[in-house]
C-alpha positions, -999 to 999 in steps of 0.1 A, spaced: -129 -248 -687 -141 -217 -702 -178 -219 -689 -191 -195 -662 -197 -211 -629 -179 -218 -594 -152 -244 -595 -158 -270 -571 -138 -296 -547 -172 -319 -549 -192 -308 -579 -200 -349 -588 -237 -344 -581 -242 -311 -601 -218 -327 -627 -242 -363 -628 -273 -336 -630 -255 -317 -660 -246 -352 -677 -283 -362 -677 -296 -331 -688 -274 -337 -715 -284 -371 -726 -322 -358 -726 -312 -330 -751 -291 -356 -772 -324 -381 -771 -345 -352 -774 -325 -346 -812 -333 -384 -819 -305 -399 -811 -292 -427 -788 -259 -424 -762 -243 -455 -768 -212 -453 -748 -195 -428 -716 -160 -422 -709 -156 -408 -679 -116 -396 -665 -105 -386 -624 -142 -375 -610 -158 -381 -646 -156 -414 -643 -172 -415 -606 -201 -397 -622 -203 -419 -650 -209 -447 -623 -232 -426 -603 -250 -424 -633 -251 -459 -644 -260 -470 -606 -293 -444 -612 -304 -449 -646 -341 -457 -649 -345 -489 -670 -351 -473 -707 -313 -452 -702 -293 -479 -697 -259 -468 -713 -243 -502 -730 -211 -490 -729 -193 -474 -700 -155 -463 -699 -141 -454 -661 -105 -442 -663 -89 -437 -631 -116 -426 -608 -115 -427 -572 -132 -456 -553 -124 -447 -519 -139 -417 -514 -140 -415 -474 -103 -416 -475 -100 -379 -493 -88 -363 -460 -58 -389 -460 -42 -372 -495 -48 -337 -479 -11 -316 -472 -7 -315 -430 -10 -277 -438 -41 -283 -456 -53 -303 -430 -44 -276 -403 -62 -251 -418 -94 -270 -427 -94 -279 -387 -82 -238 -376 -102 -222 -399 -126 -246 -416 -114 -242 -451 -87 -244 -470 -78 -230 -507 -73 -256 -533 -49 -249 -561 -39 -274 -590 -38 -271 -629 -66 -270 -654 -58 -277 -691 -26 -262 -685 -44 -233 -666 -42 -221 -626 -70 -231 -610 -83 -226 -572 -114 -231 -550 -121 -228 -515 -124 -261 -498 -147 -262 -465 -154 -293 -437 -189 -293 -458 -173 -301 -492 -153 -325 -476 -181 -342 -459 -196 -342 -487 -171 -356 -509 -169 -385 -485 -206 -394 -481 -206 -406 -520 -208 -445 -521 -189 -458 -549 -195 -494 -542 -233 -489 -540 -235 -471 -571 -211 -498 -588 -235 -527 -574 -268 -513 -590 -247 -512 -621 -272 -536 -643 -253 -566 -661 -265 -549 -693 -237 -523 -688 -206 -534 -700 -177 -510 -683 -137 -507 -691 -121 -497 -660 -83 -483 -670 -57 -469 -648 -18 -461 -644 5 -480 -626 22 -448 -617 -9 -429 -608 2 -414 -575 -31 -390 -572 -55 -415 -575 -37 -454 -564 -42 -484 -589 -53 -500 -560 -89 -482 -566 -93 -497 -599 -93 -528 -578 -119 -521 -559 -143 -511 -587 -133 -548 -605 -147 -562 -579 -185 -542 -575 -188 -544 -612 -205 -571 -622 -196 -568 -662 -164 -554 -665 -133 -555 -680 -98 -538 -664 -65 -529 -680 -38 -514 -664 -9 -491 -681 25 -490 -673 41 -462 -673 15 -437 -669 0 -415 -641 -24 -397 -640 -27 -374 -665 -20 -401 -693 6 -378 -701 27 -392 -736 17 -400 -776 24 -434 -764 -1 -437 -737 -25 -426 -753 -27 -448 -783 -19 -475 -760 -53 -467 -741 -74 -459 -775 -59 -498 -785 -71 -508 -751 -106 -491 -757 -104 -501 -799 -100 -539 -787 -128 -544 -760 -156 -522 -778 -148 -539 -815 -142 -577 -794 -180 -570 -780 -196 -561 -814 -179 -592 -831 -199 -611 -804 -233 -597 -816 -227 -602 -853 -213 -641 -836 -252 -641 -824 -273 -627 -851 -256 -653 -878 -262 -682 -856 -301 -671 -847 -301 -663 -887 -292 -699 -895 -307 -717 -872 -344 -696 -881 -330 -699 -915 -343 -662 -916 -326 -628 -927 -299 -609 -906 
């Protein structure tokens, strides 16, 4: 939150540009991003991304936590005032909280439009199989509905979901969030145990070395 630039209602495309820029300069330093976690609009760009990749970035491990599905819906959670002026004037000013800090932007109809032209369930269906992705969400999420989650279980074609109770949004409390690092913990560790499951069977059976 402390880098220059204008704060955006849709900046998911500029944001998927900045995250692959990113992985080239981590690849370019000889390393190898093994897994995303993407939160709110992080994770629809991690899925954006993962819809896109060319075949040699394929990320193995993907983490979407409570991302918006719907997208064509935005102008449904709008405020009637909000809505009023976006149809009087053609913009509206957006303000909400940014770690902790006031934050505001001016919404136009273009951002809106925008917002609402990203398919989620075509990026989510060119998600290769190789891809293995945690969705998580709150049951008390009242920004973004549990009911999206849903609806990226069932574009995904390897994934895993897990709900938490009493949490919104925010994942606000020590206790949810060691709840969700369990939740992570359990399906990344349950995935590698089924690799070393593999490589000792093929190692015994070729009666070769690990």
């Amino acid at each position: 939150g402390k880098s220059e630039g204008r704060t955006s209602f849709t900046p998911h495309f500029s944001n998927k540009e900045d995250l692959e820029a990113a992985i080239a300069f981590v690849e370019s330093r000889g390393y190898a991003v093994h897994c995303l976690y993407g939160y709110s609009a992080g994770g629809n760009v991690s899925m954006m991304y993962a819809g896109t990749a060319n075949k040699g970035k394929k990320i193995p491990y993907i983490v979407n936590s409570s991302a918006r599905f719907e997208m064509d819906g935005i102008e449904d959670t709008l405020s009637e005032d909000n809505r009023t002026l976006l149809r009087e004037t053609g913009s509206y000013t957006f303000r909400f909280t940014k770690r902790g800090r006031p934050v505001e932007c001016v919404v136009s109809q273009q951002d809106i439009e925008l917002f609402k032209s990203i398919d989620m369930k075509k990026y989510c269906e060119s998600i290769p199989f190789e891809t293995r992705v945690l969705l998580t969400h709150g049951l008390d999420d009242v920004r973004v509905p549990p009911e999206d989650s849903a609806r990226f279980a069932t574009s995904i074609v390897n994934m895993t979901q897990h709900l938490l109770p009493n949490c919104d949004h925010g994942y606000k409390g020590t206790e949810v969030v060691e709840s969700l690092y369990a939740v992570f913990k359990e399906w990344y560790l349950r995935d590698a145990e089924r690799h070393t499951e593999r490589r000792l069977h093929a190692a015994r059976k070729g009666k070769g070395k690990l």
